[in-house]
C-alpha positions in Angstrom: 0.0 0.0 0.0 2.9 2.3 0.8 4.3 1.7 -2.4 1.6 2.3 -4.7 0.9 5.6 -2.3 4.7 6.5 -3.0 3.9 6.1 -6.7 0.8 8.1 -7.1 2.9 10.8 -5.2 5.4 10.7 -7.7 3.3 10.8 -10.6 1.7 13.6 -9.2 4.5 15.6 -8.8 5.5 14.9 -12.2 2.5 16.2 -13.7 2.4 19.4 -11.8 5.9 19.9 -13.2 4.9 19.1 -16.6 2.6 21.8 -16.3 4.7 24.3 -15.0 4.2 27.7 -17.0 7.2 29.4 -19.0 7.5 33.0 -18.3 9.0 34.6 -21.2 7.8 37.5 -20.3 10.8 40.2 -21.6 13.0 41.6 -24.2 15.4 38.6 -26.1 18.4 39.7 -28.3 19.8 37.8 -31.3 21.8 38.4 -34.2 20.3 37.9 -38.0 22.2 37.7 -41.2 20.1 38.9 -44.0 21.2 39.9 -48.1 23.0 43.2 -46.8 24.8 41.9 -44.1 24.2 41.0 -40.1 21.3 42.7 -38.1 20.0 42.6 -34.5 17.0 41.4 -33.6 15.0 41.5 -30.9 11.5 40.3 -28.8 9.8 42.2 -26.5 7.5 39.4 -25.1 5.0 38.7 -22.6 3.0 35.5 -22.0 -0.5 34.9 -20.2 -0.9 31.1 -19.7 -0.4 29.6 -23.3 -0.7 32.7 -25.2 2.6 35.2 -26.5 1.8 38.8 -27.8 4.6 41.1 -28.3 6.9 43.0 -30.7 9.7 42.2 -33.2 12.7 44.4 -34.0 15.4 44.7 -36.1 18.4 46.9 -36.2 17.2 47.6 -39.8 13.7 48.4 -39.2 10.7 49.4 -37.3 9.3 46.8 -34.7 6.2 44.8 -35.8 3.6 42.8 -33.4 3.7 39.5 -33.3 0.8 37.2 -34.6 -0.9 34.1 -33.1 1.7 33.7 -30.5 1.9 30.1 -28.8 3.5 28.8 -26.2 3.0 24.5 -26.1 5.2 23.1 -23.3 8.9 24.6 -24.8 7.6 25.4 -28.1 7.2 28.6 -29.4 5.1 30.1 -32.6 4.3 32.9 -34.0 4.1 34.8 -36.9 5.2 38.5 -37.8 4.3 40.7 -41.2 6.9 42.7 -42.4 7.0 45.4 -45.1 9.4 45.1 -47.5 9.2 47.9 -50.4 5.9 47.0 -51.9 5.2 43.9 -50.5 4.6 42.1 -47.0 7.0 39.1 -45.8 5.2 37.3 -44.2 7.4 34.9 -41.5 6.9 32.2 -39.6 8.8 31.3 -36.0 9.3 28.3 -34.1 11.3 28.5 -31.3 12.8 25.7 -28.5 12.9 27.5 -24.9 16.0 26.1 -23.0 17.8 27.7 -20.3 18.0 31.9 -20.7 17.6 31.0 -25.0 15.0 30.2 -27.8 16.8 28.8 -30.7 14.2 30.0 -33.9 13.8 28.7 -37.2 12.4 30.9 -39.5 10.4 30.2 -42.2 9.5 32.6 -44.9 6.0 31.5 -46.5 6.7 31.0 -50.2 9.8 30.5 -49.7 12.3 27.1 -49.8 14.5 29.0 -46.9 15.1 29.0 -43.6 17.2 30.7 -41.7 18.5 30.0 -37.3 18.5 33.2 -35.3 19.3 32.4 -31.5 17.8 35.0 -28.9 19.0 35.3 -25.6 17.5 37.2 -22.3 18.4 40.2 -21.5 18.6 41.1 -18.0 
C-alpha cells in the first residue's frame, strides 16, 4: 500500500511539473544575417498562460507585433508581417525554450528558406 501511495505521489508531482508555465515575459536579443549583411533582432515578449503577444525588431527596421503567438510546453510560434518595399513578408517562428535562449527557425511563407537566429534574455 505504501508503495503504490509513494507512486501516485510521484506521478503527481511529475505532472504538476509538466505543467509548469514558462515566463518569457521580456526583451530577447539575437543576431540575424540577412542579403546586406548582419542585423540585431530583438523580442519584446509577454506571456499569459499559453498565449505570446509582443513585438519584433530589427536593427534595420521598425518593430512589428507578433501574430498568433503560442506557447506548447517549450515550443514557441508565432508569426510576424513585415514590409518590405511593396510587398509584406510574411514569417513564420518556431522557437525551442531552454535555459536563458530560444533557438528560432524561421520560415518565410513561399519560400524554400530557412534561416536559425538564436535569442537570448536580456537582463
Amino acid at each position: 500500500m505504501r508503495l503504490i501511495t509513494f507512486c501516485l505521489q510521484v506521478i503527481l508531482i511529475s505532472a504538476m511539473a509538466a505543467h509548469t508555465e514558462i515566463d518569457l515575459t521580456g526583451k530577447w536579443v539575437g543576431e540575424v544575417t540577412g542579403q546586406d549583411g548582419k542585423h540585431i533582432i530583438s523580442f519584446v515578449l509577454k506571456t499569459e498562460g499559453d498565449k505570446v503577444t509582443g513585438t519584433e525588431g530589427r536593427s534595420n527596421g521598425a518593430d512589428v507585433p507578433i501574430q498568433d503567438g503560442r506557447l506548447d510546453g517549450n515550443t514557441l510560434t508565432f508569426v510576424v508581417n513585415r514590409n518590405i518595399g511593396d510587398r509584406v513578408l510574411v514569417l513564420d517562428y518556431t522557437g525551442k525554450v531552454a535555459e536563458g535562449k530560444i533557438d528560432f527557425v524561421v520560415k518565410p511563407r513561399g519560400n524554400g528558406w530557412t534561416t536559425q537566429v538564436t535569442a537570448v534574455r536580456q537582463k
